[in-house]
MIMIMAR-36769 format. One record per residue (C-alpha): residue number from 0; x, y, z. Coordinates in pm, 1 decimal, padded with zeros to 6 digits, always signed. Layout:
N
 resi       xx       yy       zz
  NUM        X        Y        Z
...
// end
This chain:
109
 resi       xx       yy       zz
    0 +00000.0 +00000.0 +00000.0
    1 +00167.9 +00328.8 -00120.1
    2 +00189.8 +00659.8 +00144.8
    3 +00148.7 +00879.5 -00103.2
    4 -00116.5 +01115.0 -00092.8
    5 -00126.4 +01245.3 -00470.7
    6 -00252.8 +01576.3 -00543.2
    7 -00435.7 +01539.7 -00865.0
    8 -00736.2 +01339.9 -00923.7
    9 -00693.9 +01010.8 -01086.3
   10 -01033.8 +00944.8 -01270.9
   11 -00945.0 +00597.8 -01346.1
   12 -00927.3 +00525.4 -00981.9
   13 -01115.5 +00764.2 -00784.6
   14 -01469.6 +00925.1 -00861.2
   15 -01441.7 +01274.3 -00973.2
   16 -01740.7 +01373.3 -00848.5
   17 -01589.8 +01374.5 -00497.9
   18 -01360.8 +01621.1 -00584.1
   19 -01539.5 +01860.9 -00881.7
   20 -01846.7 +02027.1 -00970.5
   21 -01973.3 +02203.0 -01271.0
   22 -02155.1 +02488.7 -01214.7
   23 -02277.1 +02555.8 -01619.8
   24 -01905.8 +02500.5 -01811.6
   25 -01730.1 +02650.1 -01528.6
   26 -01531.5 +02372.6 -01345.7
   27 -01502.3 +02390.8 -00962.3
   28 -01251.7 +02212.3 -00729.6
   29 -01464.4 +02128.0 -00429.2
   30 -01121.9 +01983.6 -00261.0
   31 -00754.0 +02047.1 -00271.7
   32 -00722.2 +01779.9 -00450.7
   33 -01001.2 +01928.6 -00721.9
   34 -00888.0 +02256.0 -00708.5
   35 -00536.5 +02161.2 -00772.7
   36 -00650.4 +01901.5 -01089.3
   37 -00914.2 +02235.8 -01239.7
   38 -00573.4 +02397.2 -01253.6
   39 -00272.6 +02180.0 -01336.6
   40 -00540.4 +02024.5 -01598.2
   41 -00651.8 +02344.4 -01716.4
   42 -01018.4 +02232.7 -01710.0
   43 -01189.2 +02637.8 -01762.4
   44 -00923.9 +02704.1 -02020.6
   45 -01123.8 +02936.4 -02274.7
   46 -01160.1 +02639.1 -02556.8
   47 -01296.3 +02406.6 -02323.0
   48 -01515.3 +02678.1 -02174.9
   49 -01668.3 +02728.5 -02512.2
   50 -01721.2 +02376.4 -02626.7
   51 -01878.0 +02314.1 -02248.8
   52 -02132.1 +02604.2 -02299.1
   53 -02241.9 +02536.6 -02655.9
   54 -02308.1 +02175.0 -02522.2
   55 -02469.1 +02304.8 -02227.5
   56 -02654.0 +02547.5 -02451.7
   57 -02775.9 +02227.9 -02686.0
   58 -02860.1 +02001.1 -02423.0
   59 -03080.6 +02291.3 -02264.1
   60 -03295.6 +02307.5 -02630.8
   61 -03337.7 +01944.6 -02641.9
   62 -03454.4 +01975.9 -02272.4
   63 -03714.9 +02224.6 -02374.4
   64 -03842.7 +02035.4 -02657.6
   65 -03884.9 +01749.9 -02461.4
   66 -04057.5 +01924.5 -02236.2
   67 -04294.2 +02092.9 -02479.3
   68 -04378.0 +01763.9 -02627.0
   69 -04475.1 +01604.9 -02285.1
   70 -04721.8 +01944.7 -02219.2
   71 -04915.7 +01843.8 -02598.5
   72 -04928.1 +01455.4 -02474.1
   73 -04691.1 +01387.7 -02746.2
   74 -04457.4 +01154.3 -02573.3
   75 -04587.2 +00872.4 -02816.3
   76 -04383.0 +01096.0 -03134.0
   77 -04082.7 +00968.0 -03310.2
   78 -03941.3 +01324.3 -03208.9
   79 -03967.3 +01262.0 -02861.3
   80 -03836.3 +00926.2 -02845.4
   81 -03532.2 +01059.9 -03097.2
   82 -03453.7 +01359.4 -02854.2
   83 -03490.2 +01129.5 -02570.3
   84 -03270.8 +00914.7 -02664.4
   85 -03001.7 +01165.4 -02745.0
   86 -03048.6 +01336.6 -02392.4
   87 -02959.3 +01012.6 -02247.3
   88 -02681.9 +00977.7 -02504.6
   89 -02515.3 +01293.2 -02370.6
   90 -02512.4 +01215.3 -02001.0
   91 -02335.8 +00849.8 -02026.7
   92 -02043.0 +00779.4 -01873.7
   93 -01870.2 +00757.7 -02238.4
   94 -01976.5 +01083.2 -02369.9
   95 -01795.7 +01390.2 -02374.9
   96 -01892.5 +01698.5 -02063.3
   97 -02146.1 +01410.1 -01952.2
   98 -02038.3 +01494.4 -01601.8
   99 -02106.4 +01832.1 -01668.9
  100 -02459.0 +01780.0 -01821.4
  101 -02520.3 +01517.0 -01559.6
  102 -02514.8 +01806.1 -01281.8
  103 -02727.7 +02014.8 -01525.2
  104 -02998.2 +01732.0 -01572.2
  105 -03005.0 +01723.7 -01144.7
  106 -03014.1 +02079.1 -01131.4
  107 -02798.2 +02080.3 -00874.6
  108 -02704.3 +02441.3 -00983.8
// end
């Protein structure tokens, strides 16, 4: 068993959520070992601060249309069931800011 106490996160190890929050694209280091990893991995750099908001922006519209859908009872549409789908698309574990969008869907923030 190793002593060290490492100072960045190690997301194949450890669960990031313990350590990091997302409030919209803006990453936030809830521990020193989070707010040491948002640094070092320069997780609000601007690029990654725009490609987090436009995807934050798009999963917002497909929230709404959902949401319109369910208000005309028209949850039985192939446009629901395709925007459906690609909500839950965008928060697996595989896809890219699904962490992010995953705190946006609890709306935690």
């Amino acid at each position: 068993m190793s002593s060290e106490n490492p100072l960045l996160i190690n997301p194949y190890t450890e669960d990031p959520d313990t350590h990091l929050i997302f409030r919209r694209e803006i990453a936030v280091g809830l521990t020193p070992k989070g707010r040491t990893s948002v640094e070092y991995y320069g997780l609000n750099r601007k690029a990654l601060l725009k490609e987090r908001q436009e995807k934050y922006e798009f999963y917002k519209t497909l929230q709404a249309v959902l949401q319109t859908l369910e208000a005309s009872q028209k949850q039985d549409t192939e446009t629901y069931r395709k925007t459906s789908d690609l909500l839950e698309k965008m928060t697996s574990h595989e896809a890219c800011y699904s962490g992010m969008l995953c705190y946006q869907g609890n709306e935690l923030f």
